[in-house]
TIVO-2410 file (N, C-alpha, C; in nm, 3 decimals):
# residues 100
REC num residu      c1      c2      c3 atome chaine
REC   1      X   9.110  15.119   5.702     N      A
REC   1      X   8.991  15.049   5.746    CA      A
REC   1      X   8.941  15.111   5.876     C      A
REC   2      X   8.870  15.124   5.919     N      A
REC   2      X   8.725  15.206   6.006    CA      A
REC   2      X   8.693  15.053   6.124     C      A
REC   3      X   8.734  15.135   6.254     N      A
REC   3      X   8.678  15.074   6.328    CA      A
REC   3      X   8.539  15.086   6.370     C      A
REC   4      X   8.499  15.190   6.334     N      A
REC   4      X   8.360  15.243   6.360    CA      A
REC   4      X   8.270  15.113   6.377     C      A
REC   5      X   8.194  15.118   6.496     N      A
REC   5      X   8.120  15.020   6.498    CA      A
REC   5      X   7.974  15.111   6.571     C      A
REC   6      X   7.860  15.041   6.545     N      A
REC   6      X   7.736  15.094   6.584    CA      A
REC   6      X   7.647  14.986   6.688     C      A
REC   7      X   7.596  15.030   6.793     N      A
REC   7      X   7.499  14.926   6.843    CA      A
REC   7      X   7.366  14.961   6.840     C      A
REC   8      X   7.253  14.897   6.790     N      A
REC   8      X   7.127  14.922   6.789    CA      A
REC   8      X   7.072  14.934   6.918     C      A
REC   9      X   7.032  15.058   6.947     N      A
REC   9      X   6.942  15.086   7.110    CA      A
REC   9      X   6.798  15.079   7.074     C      A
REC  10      X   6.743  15.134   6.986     N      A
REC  10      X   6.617  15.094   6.978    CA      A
REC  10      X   6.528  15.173   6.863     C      A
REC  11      X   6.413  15.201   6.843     N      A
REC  11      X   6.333  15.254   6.753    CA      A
REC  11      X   6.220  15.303   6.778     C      A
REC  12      X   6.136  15.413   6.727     N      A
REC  12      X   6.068  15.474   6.721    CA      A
REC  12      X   5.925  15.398   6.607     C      A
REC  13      X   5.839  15.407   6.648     N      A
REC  13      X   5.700  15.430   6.521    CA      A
REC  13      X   5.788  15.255   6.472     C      A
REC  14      X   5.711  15.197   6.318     N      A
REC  14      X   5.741  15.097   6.258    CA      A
REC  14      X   5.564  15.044   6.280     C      A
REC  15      X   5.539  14.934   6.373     N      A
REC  15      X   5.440  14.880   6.360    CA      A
REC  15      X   5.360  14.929   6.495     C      A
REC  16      X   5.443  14.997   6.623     N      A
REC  16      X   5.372  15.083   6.681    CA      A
REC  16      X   5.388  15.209   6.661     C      A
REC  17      X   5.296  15.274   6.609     N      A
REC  17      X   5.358  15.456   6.595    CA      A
REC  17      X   5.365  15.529   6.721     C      A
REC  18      X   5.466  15.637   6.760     N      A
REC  18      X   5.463  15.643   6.891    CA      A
REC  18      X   5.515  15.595   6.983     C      A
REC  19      X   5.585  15.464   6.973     N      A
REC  19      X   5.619  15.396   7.059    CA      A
REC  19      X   5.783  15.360   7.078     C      A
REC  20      X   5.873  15.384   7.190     N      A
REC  20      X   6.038  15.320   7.183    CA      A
REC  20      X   5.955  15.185   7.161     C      A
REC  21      X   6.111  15.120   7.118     N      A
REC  21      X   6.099  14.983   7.138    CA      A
REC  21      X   6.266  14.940   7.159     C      A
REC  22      X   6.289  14.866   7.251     N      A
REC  22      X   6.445  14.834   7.270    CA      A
REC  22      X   6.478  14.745   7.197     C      A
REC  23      X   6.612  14.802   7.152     N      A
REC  23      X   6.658  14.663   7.015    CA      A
REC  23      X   6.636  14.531   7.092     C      A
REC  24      X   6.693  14.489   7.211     N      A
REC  24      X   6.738  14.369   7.302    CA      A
REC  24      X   6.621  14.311   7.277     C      A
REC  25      X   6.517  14.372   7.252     N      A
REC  25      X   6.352  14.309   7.256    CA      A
REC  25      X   6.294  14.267   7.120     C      A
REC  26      X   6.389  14.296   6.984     N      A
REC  26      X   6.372  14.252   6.878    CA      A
REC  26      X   6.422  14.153   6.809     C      A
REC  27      X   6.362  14.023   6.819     N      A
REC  27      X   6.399  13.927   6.778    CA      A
REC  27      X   6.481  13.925   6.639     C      A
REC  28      X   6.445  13.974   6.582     N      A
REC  28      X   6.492  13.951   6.415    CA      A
REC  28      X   6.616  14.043   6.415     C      A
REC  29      X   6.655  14.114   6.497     N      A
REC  29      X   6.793  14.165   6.419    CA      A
REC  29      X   6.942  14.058   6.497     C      A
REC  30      X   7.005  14.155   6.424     N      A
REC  30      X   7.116  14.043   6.386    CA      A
REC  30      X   7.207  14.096   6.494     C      A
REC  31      X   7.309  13.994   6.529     N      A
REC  31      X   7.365  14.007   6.710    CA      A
REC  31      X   7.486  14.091   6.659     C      A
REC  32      X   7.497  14.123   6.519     N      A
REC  32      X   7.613  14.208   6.499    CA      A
REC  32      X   7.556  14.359   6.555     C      A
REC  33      X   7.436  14.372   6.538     N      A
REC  33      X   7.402  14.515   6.524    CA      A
REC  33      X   7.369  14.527   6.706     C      A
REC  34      X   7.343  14.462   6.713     N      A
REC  34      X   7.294  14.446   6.898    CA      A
REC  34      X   7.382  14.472   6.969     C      A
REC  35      X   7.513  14.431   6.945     N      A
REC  35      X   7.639  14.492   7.053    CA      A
REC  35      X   7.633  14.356   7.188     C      A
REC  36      X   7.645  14.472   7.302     N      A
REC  36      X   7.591  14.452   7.390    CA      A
REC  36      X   7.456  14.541   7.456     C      A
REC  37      X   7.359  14.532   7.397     N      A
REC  37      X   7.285  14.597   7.445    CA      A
REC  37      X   7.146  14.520   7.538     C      A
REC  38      X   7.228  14.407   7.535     N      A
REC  38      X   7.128  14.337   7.699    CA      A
REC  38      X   7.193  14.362   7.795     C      A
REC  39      X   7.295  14.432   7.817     N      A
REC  39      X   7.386  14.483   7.933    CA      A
REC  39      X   7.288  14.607   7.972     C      A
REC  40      X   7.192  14.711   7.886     N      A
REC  40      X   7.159  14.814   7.889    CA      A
REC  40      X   7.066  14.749   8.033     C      A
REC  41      X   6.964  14.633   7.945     N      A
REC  41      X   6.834  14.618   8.030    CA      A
REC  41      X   6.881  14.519   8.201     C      A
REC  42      X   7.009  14.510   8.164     N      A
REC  42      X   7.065  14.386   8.257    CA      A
REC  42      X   7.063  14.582   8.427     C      A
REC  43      X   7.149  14.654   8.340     N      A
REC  43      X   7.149  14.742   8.416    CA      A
REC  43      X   7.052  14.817   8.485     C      A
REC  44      X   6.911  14.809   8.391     N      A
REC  44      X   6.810  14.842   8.458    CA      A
REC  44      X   6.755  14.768   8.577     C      A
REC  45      X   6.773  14.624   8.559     N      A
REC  45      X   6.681  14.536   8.661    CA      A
REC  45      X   6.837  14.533   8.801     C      A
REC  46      X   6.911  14.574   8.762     N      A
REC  46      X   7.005  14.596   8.877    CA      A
REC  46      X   6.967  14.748   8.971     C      A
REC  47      X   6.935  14.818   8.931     N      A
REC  47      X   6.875  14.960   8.943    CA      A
REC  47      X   6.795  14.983   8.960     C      A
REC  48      X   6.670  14.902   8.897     N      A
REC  48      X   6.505  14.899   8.917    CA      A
REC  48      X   6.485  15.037   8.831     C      A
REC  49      X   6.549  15.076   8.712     N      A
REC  49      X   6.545  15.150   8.636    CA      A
REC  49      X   6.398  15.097   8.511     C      A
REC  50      X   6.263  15.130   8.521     N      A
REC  50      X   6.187  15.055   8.433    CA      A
REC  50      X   6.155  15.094   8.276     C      A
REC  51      X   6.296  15.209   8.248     N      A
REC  51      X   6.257  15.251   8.126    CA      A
REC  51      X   6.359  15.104   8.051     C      A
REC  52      X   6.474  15.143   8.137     N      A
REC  52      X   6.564  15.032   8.058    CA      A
REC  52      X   6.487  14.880   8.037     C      A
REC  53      X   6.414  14.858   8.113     N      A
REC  53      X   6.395  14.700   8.160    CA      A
REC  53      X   6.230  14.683   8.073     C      A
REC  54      X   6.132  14.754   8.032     N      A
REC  54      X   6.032  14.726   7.932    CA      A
REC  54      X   6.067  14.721   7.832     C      A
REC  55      X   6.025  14.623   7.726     N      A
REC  55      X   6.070  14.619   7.602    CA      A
REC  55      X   6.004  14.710   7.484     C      A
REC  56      X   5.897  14.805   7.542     N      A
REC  56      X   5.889  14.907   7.495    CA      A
REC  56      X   5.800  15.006   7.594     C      A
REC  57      X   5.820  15.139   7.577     N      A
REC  57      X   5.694  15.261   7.618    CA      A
REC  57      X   5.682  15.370   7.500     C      A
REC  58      X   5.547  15.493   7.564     N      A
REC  58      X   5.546  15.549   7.459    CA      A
REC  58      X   5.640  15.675   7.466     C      A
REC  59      X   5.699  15.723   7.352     N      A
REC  59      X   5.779  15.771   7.315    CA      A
REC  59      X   5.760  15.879   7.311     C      A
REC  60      X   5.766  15.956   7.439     N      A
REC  60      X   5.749  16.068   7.471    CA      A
REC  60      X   5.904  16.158   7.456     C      A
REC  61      X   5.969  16.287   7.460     N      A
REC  61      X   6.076  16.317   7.434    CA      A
REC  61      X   6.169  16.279   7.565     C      A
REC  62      X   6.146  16.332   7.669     N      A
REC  62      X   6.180  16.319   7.802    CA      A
REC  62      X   6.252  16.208   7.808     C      A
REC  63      X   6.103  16.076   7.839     N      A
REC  63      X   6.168  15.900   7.807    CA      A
REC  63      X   6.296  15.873   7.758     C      A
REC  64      X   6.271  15.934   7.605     N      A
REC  64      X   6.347  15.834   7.522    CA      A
REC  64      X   6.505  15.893   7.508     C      A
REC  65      X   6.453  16.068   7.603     N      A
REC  65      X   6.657  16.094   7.576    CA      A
REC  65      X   6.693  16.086   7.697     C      A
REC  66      X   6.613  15.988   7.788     N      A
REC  66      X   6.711  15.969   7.903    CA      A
REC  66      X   6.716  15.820   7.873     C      A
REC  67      X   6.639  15.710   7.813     N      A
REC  67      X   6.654  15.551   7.776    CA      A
REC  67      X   6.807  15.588   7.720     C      A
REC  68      X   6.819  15.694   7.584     N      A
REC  68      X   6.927  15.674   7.502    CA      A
REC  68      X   7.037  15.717   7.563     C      A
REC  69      X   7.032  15.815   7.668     N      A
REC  69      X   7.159  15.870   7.712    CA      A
REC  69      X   7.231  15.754   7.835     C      A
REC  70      X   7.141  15.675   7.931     N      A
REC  70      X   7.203  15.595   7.980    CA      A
REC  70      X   7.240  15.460   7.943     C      A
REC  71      X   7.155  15.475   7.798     N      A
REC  71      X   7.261  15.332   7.715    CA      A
REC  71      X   7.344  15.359   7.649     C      A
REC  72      X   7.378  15.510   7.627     N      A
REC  72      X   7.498  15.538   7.547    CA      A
REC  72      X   7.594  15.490   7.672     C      A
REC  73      X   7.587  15.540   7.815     N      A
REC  73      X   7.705  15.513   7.924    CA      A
REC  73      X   7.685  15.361   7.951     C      A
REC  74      X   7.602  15.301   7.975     N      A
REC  74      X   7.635  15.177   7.980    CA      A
REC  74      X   7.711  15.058   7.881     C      A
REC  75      X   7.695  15.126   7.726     N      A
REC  75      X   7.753  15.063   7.691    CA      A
REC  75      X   7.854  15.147   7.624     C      A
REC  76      X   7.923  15.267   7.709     N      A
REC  76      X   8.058  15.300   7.679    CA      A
REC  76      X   8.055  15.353   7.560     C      A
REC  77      X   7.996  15.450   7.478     N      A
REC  77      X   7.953  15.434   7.362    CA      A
REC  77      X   8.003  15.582   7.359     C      A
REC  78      X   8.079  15.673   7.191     N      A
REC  78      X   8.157  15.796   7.201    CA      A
REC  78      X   8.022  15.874   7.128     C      A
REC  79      X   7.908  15.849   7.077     N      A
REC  79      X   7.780  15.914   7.023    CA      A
REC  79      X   7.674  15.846   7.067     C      A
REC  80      X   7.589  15.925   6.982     N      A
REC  80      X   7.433  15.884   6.939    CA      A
REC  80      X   7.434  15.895   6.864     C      A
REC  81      X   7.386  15.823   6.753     N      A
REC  81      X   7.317  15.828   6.600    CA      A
REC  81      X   7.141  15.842   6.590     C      A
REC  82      X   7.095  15.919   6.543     N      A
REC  82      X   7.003  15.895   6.488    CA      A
REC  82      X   6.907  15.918   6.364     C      A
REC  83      X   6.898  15.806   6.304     N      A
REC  83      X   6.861  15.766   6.177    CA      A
REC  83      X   6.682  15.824   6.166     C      A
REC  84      X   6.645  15.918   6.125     N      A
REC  84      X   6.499  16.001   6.091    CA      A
REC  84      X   6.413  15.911   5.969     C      A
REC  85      X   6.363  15.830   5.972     N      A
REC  85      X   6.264  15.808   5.899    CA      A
REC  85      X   6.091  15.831   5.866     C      A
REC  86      X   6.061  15.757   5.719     N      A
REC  86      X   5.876  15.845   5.713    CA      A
REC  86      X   5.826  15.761   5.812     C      A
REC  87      X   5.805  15.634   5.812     N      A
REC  87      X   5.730  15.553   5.912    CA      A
REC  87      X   5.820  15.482   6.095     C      A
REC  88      X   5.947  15.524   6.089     N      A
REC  88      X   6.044  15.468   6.220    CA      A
REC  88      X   6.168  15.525   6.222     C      A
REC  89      X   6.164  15.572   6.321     N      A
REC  89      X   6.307  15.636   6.343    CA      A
REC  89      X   6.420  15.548   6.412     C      A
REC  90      X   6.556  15.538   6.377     N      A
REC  90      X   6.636  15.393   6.439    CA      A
REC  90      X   6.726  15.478   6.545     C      A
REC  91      X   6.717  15.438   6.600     N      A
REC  91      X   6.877  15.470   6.729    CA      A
REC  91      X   6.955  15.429   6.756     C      A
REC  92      X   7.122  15.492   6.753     N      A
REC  92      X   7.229  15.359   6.720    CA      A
REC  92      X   7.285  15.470   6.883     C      A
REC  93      X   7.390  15.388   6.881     N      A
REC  93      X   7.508  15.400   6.975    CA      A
REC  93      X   7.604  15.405   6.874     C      A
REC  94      X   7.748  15.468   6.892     N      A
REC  94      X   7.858  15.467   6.812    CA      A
REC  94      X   7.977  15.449   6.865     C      A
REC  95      X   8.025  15.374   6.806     N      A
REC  95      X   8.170  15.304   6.913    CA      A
REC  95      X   8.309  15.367   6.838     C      A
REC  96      X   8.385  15.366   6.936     N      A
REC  96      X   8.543  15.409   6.824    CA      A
REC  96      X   8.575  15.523   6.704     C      A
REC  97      X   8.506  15.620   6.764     N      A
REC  97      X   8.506  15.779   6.659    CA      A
REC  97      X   8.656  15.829   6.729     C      A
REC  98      X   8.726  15.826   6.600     N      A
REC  98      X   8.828  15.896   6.591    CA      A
REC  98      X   8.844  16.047   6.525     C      A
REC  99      X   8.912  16.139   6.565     N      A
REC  99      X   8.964  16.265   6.444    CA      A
REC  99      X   9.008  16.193   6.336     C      A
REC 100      X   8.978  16.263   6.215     N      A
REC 100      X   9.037  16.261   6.088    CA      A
REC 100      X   9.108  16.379   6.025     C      A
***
C-alpha cells in the first residue's frame, strides 16, 4: 500500500483562462485533496508575501513557479505534479515519494 499522498495548490485556465487560482480559495474541493494548504496563504500574510495571500492572479510563468515552489516548502512537500489539461491545468504537491 502507497503512502503517496497529493495536496492541491492550485489551477490554471477552467472558468478564468489565464488565471492561478489557489486551491485554499476553492470552495468545492474536498479537504482530503487540500492538505494543508491554508498554511501556504497563512504564510503569506505572515510575510506580506501577496502572491500566496490572493486567491487568484494572472498566470504569468514567473508568478506561478515561484507561488508553486514556496508552497511546495511550506508544506514540506518531496515534488510538484503537474496535471496539463485542454481547458485547466491542476497543480498538486506530492507527499511521501519513496525509491522503488
Amino acid at each position: 500500500m502507497s503512502d503517496l499522498r497529493r495536496t492541491a495548490n492550485g489551477r490554471v485556465g477552467g472558468r478564468r483562462p489565464g488565471t492561478w487560482s489557489w486551491s485554499w480559495a476553492n470552495d468545492s474541493l474536498s479537504p482530503a485533496v487540500l492538505g494543508d494548504i491554508t498554511g501556504v496563504a497563512r504564510y503569506g500574510e505572515e510575510r506580506v508575501f501577496p502572491l500566496l495571500i490572493w486567491p487568484s492572479f494572472r498566470a504569468e510563468q514567473k508568478p506561478v513557479a515561484q507561488a508553486r515552489i514556496v508552497a511546495a516548502d511550506v508544506l514540506y512537500a518531496d515534488g510538484l505534479w503537474l496535471e496539463p489539461g485542454d481547458e485547466m491545468d491542476l497543480h498538486f504537491a506530492i507527499h511521501n515519494l519513496r525509491r522503488v
